[in-house]
C-alpha positions in Angstrom: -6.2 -13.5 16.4 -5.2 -14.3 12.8 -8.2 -15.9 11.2 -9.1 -17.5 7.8 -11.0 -14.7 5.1 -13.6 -17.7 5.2 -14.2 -16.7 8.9 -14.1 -12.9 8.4 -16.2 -13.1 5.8 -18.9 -15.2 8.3 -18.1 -12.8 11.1 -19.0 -9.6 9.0 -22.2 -11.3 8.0 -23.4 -11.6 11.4 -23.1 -7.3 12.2 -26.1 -5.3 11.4 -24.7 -2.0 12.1 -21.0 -1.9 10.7 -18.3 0.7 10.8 -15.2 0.4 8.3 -12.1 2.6 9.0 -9.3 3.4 6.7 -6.3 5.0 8.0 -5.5 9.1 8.1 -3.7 10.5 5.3 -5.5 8.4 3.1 -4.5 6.6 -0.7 -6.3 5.4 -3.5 -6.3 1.8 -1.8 -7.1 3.0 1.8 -10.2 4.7 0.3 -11.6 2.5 -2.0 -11.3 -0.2 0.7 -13.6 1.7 2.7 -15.9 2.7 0.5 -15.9 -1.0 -1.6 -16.5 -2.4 2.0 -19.5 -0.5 3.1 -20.8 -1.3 -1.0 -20.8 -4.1 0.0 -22.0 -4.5 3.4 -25.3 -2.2 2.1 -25.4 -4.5 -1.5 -25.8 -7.5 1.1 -28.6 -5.8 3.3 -26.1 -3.9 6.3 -26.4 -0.8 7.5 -22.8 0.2 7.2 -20.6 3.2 7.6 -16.9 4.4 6.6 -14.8 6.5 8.5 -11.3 7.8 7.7 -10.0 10.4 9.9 -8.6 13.2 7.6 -10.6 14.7 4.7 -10.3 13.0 1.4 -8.0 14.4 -1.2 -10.5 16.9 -3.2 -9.4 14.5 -6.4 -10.9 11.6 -5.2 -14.0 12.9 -4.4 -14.9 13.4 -8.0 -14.7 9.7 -8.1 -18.4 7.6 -7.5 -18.6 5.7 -4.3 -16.7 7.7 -2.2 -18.9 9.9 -0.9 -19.6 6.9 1.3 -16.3 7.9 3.8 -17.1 10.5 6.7 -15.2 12.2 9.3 -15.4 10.7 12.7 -17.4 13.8 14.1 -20.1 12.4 11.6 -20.0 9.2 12.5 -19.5 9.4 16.3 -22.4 8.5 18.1 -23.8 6.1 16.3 -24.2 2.8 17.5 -21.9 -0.1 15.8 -21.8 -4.0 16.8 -19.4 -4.5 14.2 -15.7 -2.4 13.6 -13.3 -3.0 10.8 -10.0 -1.6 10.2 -8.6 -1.9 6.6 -5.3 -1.4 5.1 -3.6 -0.2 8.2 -0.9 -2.3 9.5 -1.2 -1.0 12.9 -4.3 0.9 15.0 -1.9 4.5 15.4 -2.6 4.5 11.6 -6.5 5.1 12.4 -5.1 8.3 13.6 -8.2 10.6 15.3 -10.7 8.0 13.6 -9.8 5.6 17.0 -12.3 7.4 19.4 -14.8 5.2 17.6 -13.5 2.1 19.1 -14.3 3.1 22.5 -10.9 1.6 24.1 -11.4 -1.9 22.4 -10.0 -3.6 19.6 -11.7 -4.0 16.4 -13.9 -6.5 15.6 -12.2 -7.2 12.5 -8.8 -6.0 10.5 -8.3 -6.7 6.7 -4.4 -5.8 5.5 -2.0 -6.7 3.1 1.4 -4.9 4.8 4.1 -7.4 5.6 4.5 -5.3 8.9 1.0 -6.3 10.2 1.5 -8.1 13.7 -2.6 -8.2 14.6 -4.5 -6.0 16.7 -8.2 -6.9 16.2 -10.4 -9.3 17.2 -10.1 -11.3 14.3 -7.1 -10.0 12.2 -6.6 -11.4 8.1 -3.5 -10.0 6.4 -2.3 -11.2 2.9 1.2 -9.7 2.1 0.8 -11.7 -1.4 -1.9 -9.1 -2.4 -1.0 -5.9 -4.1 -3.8 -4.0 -2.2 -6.1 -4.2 0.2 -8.6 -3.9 -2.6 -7.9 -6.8 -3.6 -8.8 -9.1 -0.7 -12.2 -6.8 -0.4 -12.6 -8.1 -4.1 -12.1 -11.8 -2.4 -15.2 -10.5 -0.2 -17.3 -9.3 -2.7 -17.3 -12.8 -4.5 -18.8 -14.7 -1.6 -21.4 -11.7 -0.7 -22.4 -9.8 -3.5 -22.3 -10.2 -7.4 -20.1 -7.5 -8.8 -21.8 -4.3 -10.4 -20.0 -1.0 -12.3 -20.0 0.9 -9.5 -18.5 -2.1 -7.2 -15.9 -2.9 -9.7 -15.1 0.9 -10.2 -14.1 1.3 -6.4 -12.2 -1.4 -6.4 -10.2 -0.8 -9.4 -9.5 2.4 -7.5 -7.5 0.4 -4.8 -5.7 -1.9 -7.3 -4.9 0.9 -9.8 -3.0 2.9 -7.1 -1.0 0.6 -5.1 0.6 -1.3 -8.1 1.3 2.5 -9.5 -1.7 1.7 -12.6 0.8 -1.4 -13.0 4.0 -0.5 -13.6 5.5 -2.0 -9.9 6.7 -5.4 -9.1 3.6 -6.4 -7.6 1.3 -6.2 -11.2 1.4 -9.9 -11.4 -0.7 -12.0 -13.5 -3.3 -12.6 -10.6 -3.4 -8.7 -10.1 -3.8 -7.9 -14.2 -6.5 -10.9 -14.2 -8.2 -9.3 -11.5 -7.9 -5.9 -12.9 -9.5 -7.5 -16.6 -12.3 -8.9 -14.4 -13.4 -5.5 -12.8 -13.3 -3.8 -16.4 -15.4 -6.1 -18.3 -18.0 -5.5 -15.2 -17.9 -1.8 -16.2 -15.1 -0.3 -14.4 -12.8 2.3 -16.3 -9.3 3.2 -15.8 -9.8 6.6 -17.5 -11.0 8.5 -14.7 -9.2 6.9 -12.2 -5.8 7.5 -13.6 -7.3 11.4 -14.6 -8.2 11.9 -11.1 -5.1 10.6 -9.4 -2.1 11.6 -12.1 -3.6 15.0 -13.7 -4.8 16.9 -10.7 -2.2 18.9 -9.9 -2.5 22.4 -9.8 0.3 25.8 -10.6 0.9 25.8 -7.1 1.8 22.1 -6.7 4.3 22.3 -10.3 6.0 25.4 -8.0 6.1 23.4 -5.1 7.6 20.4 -7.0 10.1 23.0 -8.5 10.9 23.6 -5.2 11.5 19.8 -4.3 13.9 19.4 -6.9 16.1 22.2 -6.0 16.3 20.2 -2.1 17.1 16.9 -4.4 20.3 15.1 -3.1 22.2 11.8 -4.1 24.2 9.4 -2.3 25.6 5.9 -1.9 27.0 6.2 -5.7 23.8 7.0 -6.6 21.7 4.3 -5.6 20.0 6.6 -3.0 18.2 10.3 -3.9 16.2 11.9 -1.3 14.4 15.3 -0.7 12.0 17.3 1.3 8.9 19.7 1.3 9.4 22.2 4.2 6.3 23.6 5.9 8.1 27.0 5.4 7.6 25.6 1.1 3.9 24.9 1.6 3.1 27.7 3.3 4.7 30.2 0.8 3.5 28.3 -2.5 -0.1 27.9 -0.9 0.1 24.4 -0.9 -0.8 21.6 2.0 0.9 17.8 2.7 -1.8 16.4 0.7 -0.6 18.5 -2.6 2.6 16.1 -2.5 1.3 12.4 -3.5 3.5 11.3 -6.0 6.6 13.9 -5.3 8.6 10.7 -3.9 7.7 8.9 -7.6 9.4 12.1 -9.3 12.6 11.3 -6.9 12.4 7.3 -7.3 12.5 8.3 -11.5 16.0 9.2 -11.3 18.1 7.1 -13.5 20.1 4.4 -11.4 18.7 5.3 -8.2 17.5 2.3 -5.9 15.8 3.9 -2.7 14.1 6.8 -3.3 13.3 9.0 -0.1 10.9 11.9 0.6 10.1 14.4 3.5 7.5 16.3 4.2 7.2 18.4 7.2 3.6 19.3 8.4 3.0 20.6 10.9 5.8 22.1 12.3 7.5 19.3 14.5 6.1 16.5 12.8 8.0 14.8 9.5 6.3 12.2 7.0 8.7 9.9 5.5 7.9 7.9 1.9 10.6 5.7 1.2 10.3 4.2 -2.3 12.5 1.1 -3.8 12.9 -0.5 -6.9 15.0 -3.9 -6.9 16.1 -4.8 -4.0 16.3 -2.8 -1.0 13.2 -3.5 1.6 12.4 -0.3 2.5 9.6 -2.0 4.8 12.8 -2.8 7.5 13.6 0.5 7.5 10.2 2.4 7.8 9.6 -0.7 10.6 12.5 0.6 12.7 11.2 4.4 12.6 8.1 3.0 13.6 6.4 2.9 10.3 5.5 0.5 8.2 4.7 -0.6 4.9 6.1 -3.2 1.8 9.0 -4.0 0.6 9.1 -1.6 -2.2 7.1 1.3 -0.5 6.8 2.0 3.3 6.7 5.1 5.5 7.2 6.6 8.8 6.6 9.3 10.6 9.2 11.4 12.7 8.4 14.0 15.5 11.6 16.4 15.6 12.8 19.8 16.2 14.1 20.3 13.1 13.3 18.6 9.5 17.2 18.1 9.5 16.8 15.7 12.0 14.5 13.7 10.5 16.8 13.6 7.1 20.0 12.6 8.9 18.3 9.8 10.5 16.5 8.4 7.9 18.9 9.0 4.9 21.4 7.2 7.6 19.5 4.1 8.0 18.8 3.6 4.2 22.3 4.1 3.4 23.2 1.2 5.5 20.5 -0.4 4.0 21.6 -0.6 0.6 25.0 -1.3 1.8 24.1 -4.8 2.8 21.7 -5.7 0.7 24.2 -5.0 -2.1 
């Protein structure tokens, strides 16, 4: 049921024992929604816990606050009167973390994807925000005064979904919002180190590698390429080491829709579609079952082959920028 923030915010004031859940494969937004969340909840006297279902990106864990997010084996078996999804536009996004639900829906969900149709209890979704983080911010204001460690999680979220500002969505509200969290302590330094200077000799050989698969269509307003398991396996890499590969695709000069594919495992193929202007990649990801914004969705494909997965995708974004052009 869609619901007001006003009457999330009342709803998670009446929970004692609270369980927040970001969804698997985790970002910058999806974590420091979790872990802002359960701040929060403990700053305002409840117990609370944060689950994601894969293991965080070793980079991020360097980061304060985080340690807050757990496995579901660590947090199975407790006992919660309260769950909240955030930043997942759909429950299959919770991947493995869903077992905690126990069959029902959750108590609460708190998202800002356009592709968001409600499944909880009481559901709030603002596409107008440029991250989750943001409407945990909104939260934070009417439970908790704001503290360094508070502001530095949540500059976590906004920093990485508006790319540390340089997409569409760094608006004046998201910039003013941004200011806020850094004059109550939070840095950008060791955000942006953590996220954009992590990478390791095996991940610049595995990017290598990506831009030897590079390929460009539609008059080149479409560039797309793909990280093989075969690739990972043999530069010792994993699907994690490939944030920010589709960025390096989307940087070509004249290139609208930027595409990338990584297969892992075997079988199974994550798609990042990337736009700049005016292609809604969100349409796109939505038809392959994904989801996501206008200007960055995703999917993911279960093939035979990785080929597969290319031809249909790199089909239905070609058509895509032939009508909206």
């Amino acid at each position: 049921m869609w619901a007001t923030l006003d009457q999330v915010i009342d709803r998670l004031k009446q929970g004692r024992n609270v369980c927040v859940i970001g969804h698997a494969k985790p970002d910058g937004d999806a974590i420091s929604s979790v872990a802002g969340l359960v701040a929060i909840l403990e700053r305002y006297g409840i117990a609370a816990a944060g689950c994601i279902a894969d293991q965080l990106p070793w980079y991020y864990r360097s980061l304060p606050g985080t340690e807050r997010i757990s496995t579901p084996d660590k947090v199975r078996g407790q006992s919660f009167d309260t769950t909240v999804i955030v930043d997942s536009s759909d429950l299959s996004r919770i991947g493995g973390a869903e077992v905690l639900l126990g069959g029902a829906p959750p108590d609460i969900t708190l998202d800002h994807h356009r592709t968001n149709e409600g499944f909880g209890k009481l559901d709030y979704c603002d596409s107008g925000s440029a991250a989750t983080a943001m409407i945990v911010l909104e939260i934070s204001r009417a439970m908790v005064p704001l503290d360094e460690e508070l502001a530095q999680l949540l500059l976590l979220g906004i920093a990485t979904d508006t790319g540390f500002f340089k997409f569409a969505n760094a608006d004046a509200e998201v910039l003013a919002r941004a200011a806020e969290l850094v004059q109550q302590g939070a840095r950008l330094q060791p955000i942006a180190s953590a996220v954009l200077e992590h990478r390791s000799l095996s991940t610049l050989k595995l990017l290598g590698r990506l831009f030897d698969t590079i390929q460009v269509r539609e008059e080149g307003k479409l560039a797309y390429g793909w990280v093989s398991e075969g690739m990972l396996r043999e530069t010792g890499c994993t699907d994690q080491d490939t944030e920010g590969f589709v960025g390096e695709i989307r940087a070509l000069h004249e290139v609208e829709v930027a595409v990338l594919f990584v297969e892992s495992p075997p079988g199974e193929v994550h798609v990042s579609l990337r736009s700049k202007s005016y292609v809604d990649v969100s349409e796109v990801a939505a038809a392959l079952g994904g989801g996501g914004h206008a200007r960055a969705a995703g999917c993911s494909l279960h093939v035979e082959r990785l080929q597969e997965a290319v031809d249909q995708v790199v089909a239905a974004v070609a058509q895509a920028i032939r009508e909206s052009s």
